[in-house]
C-alpha positions, -999 to +999 in steps of 0.1 A: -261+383-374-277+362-353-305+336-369-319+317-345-344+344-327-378+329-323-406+345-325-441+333-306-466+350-312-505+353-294-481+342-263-508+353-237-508+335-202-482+306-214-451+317-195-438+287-187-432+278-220-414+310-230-391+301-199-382+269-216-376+285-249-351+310-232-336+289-212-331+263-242-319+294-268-298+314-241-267+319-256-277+309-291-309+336-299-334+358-284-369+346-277-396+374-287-435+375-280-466+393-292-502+394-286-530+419-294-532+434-255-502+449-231-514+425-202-508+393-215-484+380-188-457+361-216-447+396-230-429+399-200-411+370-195-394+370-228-365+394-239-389+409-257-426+417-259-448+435-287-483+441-286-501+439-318-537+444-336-560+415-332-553+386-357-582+397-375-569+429-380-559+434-417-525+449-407-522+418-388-495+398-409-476+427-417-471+440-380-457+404-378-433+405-407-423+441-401-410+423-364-393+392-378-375+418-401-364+441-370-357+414-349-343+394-377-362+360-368-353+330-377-388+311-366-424+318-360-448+298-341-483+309-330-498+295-294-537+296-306-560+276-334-572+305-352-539+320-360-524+288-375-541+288-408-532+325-414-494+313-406-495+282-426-517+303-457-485+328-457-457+303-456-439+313-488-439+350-477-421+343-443-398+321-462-389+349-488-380+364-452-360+335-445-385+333-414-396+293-411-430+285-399-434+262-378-467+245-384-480+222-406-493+225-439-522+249-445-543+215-456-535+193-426-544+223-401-574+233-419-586+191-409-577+195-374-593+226-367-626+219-390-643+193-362-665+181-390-638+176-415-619+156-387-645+135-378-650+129-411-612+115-421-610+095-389-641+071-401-623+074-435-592+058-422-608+034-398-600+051-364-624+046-332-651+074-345-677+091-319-709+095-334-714+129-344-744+152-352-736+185-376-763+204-361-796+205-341-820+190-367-796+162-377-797+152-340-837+156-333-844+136-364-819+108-346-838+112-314-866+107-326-859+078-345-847+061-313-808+062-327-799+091-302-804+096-266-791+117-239-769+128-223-747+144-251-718+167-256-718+196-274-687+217-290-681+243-312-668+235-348-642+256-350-640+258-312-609+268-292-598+262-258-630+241-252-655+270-266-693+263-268-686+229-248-712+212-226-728+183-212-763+186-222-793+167-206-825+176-225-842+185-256-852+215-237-812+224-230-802+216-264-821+238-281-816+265-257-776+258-260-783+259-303-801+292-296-774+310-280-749+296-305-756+280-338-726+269-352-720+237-323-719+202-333-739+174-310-717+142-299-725+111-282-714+115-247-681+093-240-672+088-201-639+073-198-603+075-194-589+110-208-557+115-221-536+140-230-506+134-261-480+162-268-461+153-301-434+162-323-429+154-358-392+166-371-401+194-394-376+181-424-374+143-421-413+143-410-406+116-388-424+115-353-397+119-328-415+123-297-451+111-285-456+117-244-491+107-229-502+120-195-538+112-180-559+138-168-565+144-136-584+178-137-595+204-166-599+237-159-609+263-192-604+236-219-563+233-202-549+203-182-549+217-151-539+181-133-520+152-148-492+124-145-471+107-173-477+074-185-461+051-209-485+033-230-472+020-268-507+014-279-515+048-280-483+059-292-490+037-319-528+047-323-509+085-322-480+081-348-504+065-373-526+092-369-507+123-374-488+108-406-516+102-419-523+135-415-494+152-429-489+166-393-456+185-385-440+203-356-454+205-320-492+193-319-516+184-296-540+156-290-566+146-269-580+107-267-607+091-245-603+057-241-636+034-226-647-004-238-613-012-253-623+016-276-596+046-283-615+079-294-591+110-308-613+139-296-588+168-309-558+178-326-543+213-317-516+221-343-494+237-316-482+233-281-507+222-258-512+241-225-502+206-209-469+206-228-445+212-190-454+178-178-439+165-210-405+189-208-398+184-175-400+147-181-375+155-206-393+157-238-376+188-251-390+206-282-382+244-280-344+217-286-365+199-314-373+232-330-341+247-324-325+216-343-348+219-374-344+255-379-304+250-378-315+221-404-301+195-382-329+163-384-339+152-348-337+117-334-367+097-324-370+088-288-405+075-285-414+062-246-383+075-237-392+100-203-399+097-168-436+079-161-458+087-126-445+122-127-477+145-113-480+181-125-501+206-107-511+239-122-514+267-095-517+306-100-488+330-097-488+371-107-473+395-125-466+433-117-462+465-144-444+486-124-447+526-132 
């Protein structure tokens, strides 16, 4: 029997990357997708698509286990923030499976996607912290103290795919933005340089492998719609010192602004970033990576390693359900 199928799962628009997986696992496992409605365009790009319930759904998991069992998977990854927690909660149970997860510990993920909670370890450990407000009154009372001005930036706590987030200008705005949606946090406004870091930590040594940084061009939805590949071995540094102190594993995510000499870690997404093809055409590989670690071979670092100045430009294409 074959055990090295993969399994992604909430696969949605992210095509591309389900190329790369197939292409990287032809000959050595099938790559499967799911997601919770029959249009999502990655169901049909992979040898096999399932549409499931929603992830809030209570049959959920077991939809999910009942496929690695029929498709006999080997792996399991999920392509969205509020799926990873349920994965990494339910660890032992796809491992009774013999299914790896491949995501980092329930702890480390529930930092990353908690805003407050990260904000909070970065000052902990000394890292460039943006002052951060946990809710309207905490802000007004800094205003009007004179310790907070405009313009700010406002996000969603457990925001995904840049939910809730907005430059505001006013008191009036704020609390108009607060009244629509309560649970936002209020951040000093930083204008500067933005990067974008995928990264790969090796699932059994827990060594970081891979760090590649691009700078962003253009945003579009909360995704890196335009961006080219830089070397830069402060950040990679500022990056791998990060994440292990984290705990981090597998493919992740980070987003930095750098202004004043000053490097700021916005976010870490515990999963592949929608920006993730300018790193694997530059050669960072990690549907390779993963393949590696779920064989139980131990990948070798190669940070700074890929092609710099290379531009990537997202742009639409379509998909057709024939009758």
């Amino acid at each position: 029997m074959n055990k090295t199928n993969i399994l992604i799962t909430s696969a949605g628009r992210r095509t591309k990357l389900v190329e790369y997986f197939k292409k990287e696992f032809c000959g050595i496992g099938k790559v499967i997708t799911t997601d919770c409605i029959n249009l999502a365009p990655a169901l049909y790009k992979s040898d096999k698509g399932y549409v499931v319930p929603p992830i809030t759904d209570s049959g959920y998991l077991a939809k999910i286990m009942d496929i690695c069992a029929r498709e006999n998977i080997a792996a399991v990854l999920s392509l969205i923030d509020p799926e990873l927690m349920l994965l990494a909660g339910n660890r032992k149970a796809f491992e009774d499976m013999g299914v790896k997860v491949i995501v980092s510990d329930y702890s480390s993920v529930d930092t990353c996607y908690d805003k407050i909670k990260m904000h909070d370890f970065l000052g902990q450990q000394g890292f460039d912290n943006i002052k951060t407000y946990h809710n309207l009154t905490d802000f007004l009372n800094a205003h009007a103290d004179g310790r907070a001005t405009f313009p700010v930036f406002v996000k969603e706590r457990f925001g995904s795919a840049s939910a809730g987030a907005a430059r505001i200008n006013s008191i009036d705005s704020l609390k108009a933005a607060f009244a629509e949606n309560n649970g936002l946090l209020v951040h000093e406004l930083i204008e500067g340089r933005e990067l974008g870091i995928d990264i790969y930590v090796d699932l059994i040594s827990r060594e970081v492998i891979s760090i590649f940084i691009k700078e962003k061009i253009y945003m579009r939805s909360g995704e890196t719609d335009k961006a080219v590949s830089v070397i830069n071995s402060a950040v990679a540094a500022l990056v791998a010192d990060a994440v292990t102190k984290l705990g981090l594993a597998g493919p992740l995510d980070m987003d930095i602004i750098e202004k004043d000499g000053h490097r700021y870690i916005i976010d870490i997404n515990c999963r592949f970033g929608g920006g993730y093809p300018l790193a694997y055409e530059c050669g960072e590989n990690y549907p390779l990576y993963i393949n590696n670690n779920v064989l139980g071979r131990i990948n070798t670092a190669r940070i700074g390693q890929y092609l710099e100045g290379v531009q990537m430009m997202k742009h639409d294409d379509v998909a057709f359900i024939m009758p």
